[in-house]
C-alpha positions in Angstrom: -24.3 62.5 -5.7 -20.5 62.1 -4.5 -21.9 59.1 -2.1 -23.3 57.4 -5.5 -20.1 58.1 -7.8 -18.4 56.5 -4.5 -20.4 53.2 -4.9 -20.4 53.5 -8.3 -16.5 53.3 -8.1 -16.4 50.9 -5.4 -18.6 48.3 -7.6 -16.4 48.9 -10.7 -12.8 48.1 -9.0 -14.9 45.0 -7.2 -14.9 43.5 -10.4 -11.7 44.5 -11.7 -10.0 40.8 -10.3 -12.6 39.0 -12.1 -11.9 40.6 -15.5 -8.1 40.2 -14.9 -9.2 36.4 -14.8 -8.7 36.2 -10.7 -11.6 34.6 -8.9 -13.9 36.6 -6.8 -13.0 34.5 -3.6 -8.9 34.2 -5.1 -7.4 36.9 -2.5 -9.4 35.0 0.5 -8.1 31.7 -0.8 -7.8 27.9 1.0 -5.4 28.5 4.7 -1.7 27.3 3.7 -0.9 24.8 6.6 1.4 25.7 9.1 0.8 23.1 12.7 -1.6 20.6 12.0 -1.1 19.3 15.5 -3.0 22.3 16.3 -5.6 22.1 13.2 -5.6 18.5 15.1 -6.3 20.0 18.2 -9.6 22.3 16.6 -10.8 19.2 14.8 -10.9 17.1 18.2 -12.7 19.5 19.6 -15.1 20.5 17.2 -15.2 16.6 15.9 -14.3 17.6 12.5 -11.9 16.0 9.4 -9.5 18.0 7.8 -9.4 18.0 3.7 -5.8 19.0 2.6 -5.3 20.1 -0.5 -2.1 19.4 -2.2 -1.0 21.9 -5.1 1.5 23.4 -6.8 2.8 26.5 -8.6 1.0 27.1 -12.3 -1.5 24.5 -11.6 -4.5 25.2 -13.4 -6.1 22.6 -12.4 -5.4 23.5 -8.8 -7.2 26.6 -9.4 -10.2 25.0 -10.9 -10.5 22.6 -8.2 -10.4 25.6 -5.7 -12.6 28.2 -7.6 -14.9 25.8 -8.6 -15.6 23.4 -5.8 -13.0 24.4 -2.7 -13.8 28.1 -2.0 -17.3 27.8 -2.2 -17.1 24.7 0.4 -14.8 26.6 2.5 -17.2 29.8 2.7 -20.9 27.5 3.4 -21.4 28.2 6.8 -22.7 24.3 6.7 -19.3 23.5 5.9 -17.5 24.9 9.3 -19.2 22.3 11.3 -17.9 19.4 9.1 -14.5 20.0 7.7 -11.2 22.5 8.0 -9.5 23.1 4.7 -5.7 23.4 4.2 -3.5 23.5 1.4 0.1 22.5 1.2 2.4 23.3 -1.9 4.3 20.3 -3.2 6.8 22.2 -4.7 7.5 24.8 -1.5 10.1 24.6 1.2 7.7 26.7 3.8 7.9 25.7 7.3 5.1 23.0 8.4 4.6 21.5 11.8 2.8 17.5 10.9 0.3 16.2 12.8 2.6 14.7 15.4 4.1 17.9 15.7 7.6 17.7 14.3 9.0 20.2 11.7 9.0 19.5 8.4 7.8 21.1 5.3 5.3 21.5 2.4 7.4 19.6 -0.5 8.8 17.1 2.6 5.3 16.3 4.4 3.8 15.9 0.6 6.6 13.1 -0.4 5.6 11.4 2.7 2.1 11.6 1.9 2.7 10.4 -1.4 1.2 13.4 -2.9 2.8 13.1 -6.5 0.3 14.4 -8.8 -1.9 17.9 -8.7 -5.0 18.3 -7.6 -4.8 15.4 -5.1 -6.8 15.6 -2.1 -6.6 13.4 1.4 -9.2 13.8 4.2 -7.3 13.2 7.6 -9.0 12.7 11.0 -7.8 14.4 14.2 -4.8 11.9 14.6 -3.2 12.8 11.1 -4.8 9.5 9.6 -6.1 9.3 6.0 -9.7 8.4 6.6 -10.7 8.4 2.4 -9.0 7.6 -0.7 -7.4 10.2 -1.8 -8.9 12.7 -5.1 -6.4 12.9 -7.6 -6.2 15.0 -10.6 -9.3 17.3 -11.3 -12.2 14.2 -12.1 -14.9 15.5 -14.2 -16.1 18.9 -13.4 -19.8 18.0 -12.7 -19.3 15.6 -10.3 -16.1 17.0 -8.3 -17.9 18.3 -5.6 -20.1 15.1 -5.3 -16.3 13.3 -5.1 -15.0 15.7 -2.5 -18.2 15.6 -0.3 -18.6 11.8 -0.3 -14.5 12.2 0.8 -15.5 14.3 3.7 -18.4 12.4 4.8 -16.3 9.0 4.6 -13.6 10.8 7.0 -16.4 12.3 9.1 -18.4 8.0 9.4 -14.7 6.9 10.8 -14.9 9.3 13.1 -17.7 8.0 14.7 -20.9 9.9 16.6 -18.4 9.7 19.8 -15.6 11.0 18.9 -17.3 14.2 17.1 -19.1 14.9 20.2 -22.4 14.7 19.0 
């Protein structure tokens, strides 16, 4: 009986974030970058493109494109073979090592990205180029995904069967 309460109360404060409005997946959310010359160096390896995801603070649409399309990407086992997922804050001084690894950080890397607007997203290959046009703004819900993964498999084409080690 106490074992049942126990999973009884478990399953209620499971879906406590959820009725607060959080996302089931928010608290294991896309990995803030920190040295993508090492992301660089996994992608090599695994011959794999990175999608970076570039957001900002209060950005509802930032949260849509990641509860709605991102997450669920990030957490298909499919996924891991294809793509590494990042997200860099616009509007944040953090600490970032870039692809050639120098410092920098989020707000710097994205002005010289030109990441202006939020949602965008940019699919870069092993060498920090931008292998797709980049997604900006949050398109039409329905067909989001089918945007992002068209992105990913453009990046993954320029890559090239060589390259990915397949």
């Amino acid at each position: 009986m106490v074992a049942r309460s126990l999973r009884t109360m478990a399953l209620i404060l499971s879906w406590l974030p959820m009725a607060s409005g959080a996302s089931p997946g928010a608290s294991h959310g896309i990995t803030p970058a920190r040295d993508l010359a090492a992301d660089a160096r996994e992608m090599r390896a695994r011959g794999t493109v990175m999608l970076v995801l570039y957001s900002q603070a209060d950005c509802r649409w930032c949260d849509r494109a990641k509860n709605e399309v991102l997450l669920p990407l990030q957490n298909d086992p499919a996924s891991r073979g294809r793509v590494v997922l990042r997200e860099i804050a616009l509007d944040d001084d953090a600490a970032l090592i870039d692809f050639a690894a120098r410092k920098t950080t989020h707000r710097q890397f994205s002005q010289s990205e030109g990441a202006r607007f939020t949602p965008t997203l940019m699919v870069y290959g092993p060498d920090g180029k931008r292998l797709a046009e980049p997604i900006v703004g949050f398109r039409i819900a329905d067909f989001y995904a089918e945007y992002v993964n068209r992105a990913i498999d453009e990046g993954l084409a320029q890559l090239g069967p060589p390259s990915r080690g397949r």
